[in-house]
C-alpha positions as CSV (number, residue, x, y, z in Angstrom):
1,X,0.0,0.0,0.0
2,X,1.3,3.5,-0.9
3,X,2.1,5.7,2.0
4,X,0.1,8.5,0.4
5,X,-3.2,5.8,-0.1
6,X,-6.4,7.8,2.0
7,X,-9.6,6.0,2.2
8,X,-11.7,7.9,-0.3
9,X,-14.8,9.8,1.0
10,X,-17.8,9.2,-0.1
11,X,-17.2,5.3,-0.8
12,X,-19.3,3.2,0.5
13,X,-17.2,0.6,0.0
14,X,-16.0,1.6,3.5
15,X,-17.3,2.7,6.6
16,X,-18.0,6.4,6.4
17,X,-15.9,7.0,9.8
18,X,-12.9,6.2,7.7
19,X,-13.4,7.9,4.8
20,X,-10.2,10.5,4.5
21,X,-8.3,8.6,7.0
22,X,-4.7,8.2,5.8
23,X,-4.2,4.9,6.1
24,X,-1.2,4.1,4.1
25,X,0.6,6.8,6.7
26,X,-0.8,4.4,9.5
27,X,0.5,1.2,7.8
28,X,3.7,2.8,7.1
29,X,4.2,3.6,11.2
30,X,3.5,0.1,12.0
31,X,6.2,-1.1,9.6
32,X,8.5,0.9,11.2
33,X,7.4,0.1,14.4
34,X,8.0,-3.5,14.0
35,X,11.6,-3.2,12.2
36,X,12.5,-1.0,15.2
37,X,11.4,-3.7,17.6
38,X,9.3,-1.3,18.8
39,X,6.3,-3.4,20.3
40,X,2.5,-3.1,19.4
41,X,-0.1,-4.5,22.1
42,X,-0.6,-8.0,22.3
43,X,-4.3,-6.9,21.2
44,X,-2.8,-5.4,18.3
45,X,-0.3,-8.0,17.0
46,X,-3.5,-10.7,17.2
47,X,-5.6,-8.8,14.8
48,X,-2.6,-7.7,12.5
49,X,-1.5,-11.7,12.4
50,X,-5.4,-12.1,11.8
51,X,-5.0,-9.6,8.7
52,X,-2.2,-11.6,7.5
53,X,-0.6,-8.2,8.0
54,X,2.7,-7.7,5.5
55,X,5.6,-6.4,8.0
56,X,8.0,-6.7,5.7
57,X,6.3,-5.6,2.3
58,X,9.8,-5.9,0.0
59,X,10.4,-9.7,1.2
60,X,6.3,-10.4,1.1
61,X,7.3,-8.9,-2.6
62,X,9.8,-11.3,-3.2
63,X,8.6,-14.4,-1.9
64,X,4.7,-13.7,-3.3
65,X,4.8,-11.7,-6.3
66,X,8.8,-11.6,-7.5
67,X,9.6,-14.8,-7.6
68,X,6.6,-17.1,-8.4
69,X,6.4,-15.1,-11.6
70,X,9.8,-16.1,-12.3
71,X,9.9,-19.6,-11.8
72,X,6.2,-19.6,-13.9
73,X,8.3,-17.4,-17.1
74,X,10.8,-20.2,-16.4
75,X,8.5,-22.9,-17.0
76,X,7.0,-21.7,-20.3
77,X,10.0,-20.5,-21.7
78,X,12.5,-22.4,-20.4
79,X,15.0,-19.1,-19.4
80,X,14.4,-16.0,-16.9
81,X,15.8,-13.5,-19.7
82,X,12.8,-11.4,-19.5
83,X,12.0,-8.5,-21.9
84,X,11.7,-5.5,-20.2
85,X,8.2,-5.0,-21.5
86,X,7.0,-8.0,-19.9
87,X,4.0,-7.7,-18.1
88,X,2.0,-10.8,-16.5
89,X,-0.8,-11.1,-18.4
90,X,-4.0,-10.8,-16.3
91,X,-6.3,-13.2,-15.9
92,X,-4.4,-16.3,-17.2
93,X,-4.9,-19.0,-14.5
94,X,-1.4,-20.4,-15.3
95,X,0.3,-17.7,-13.4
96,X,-0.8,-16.9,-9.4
97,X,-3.7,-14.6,-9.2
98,X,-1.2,-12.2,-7.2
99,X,1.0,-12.1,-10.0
100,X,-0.8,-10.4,-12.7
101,X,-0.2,-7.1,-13.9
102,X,3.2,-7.6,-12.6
103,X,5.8,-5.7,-14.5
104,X,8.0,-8.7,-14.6
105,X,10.4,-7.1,-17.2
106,X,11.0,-4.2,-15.1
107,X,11.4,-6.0,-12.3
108,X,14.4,-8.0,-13.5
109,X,16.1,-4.9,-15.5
110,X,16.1,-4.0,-11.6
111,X,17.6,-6.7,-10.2
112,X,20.7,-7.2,-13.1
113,X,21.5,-3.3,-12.1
């Protein structure tokens, strides 16, 4: 989630006592929190892990997004030398749902630099 993401008013999507609340600000301050072993309330830790609440958003990244769209270019085409306009195409089952859209290319130009 961006650091700049506010829950937009008017939405009903969302309860209206949160609409305009900064929220990405807030997740960002419980990142940092927890990488500076700062501790949250045992209350608080419970529903986060409830959440499945990303601590560590790079290595969530990584292990979630990064890499299982790697090893899934791998398997069709039987190299990781991605083009940097690679996308993962949305909607094709044989790539993990929380891979598509994933600017694969872009992410590898990345990496070799």
């Amino acid at each position: 989630m961006s650091i700049r993401f506010e829950v937009p008013s008017g939405d009903e999507r969302w309860p209206s006592v949160t609409w305009g609340y900064r929220l990405g600000k807030a997740v960002n301050q419980l990142r940092a929190k927890s990488k500076n072993k700062a501790r949250l309330s045992i209350g608080m830790e419970e529903e986060l892990d409830k959440l499945d609440f990303v601590y560590e958003f790079y290595q969530f990244k990584w292990d979630r997004i990064v890499l299982p769209a790697l090893r899934e270019f791998y398997r069709v085409n039987g190299h990781v030398d991605v083009p940097k306009s690679f996308v993962v195409p949305i909607g094709d089952e044989a790539w993990p749902k929380l891979t598509w859209g994933h600017r694969l290319g872009h992410t590898v130009v990345a990496i070799r630099d």
